[in-house]
C-alpha positions in Angstrom: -1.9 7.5 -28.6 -5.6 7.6 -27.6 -7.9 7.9 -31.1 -10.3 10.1 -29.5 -7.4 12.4 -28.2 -5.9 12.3 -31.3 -9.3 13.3 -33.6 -10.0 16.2 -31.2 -5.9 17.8 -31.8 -7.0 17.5 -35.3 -9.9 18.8 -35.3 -9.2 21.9 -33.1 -5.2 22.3 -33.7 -3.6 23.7 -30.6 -6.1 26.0 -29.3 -7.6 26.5 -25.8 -11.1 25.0 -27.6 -8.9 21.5 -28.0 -7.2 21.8 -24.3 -10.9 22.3 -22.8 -11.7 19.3 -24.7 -8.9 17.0 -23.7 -9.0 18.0 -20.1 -13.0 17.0 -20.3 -12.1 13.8 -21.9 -9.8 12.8 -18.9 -11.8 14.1 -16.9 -14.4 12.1 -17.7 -12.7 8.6 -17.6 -11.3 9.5 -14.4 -14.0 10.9 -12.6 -16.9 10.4 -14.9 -20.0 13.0 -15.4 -18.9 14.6 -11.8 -15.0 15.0 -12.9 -16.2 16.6 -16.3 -18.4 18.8 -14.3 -15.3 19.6 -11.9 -13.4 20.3 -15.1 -15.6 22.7 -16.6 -16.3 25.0 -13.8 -12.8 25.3 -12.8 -12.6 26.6 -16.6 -15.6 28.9 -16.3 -13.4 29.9 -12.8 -10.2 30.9 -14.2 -12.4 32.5 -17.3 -13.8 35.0 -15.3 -17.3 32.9 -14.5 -19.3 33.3 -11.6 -20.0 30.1 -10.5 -20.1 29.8 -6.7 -24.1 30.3 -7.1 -25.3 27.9 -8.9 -27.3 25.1 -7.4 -26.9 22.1 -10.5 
């Protein structure tokens, strides 16, 4: 079991704040500050977000 992984379920519990948090974390090592980035907007996406616009 990964530590960091592990400190964030107890911090958050099972809530959608902890999954957002996971999925950056792998997203991260896998893809680094792009793959977090990837991560987040497709959250802001399925949240409703308008994101298309943005230039950064």
């Amino acid at each position: 079991m990964d530590i960091l992984l592990e400190e964030v379920r107890r911090a958050f519990g099972n809530t959608a704040e902890s999954k957002l948090a996971e999925c950056l974390i792998q997203a991260y090592r896998e893809g680094g500050p792009r793959g977090a980035r990837r991560a987040l907007l497709e959250y802001l996406k399925a949240l409703g977000v308008d994101v298309e616009d943005r230039e950064d």
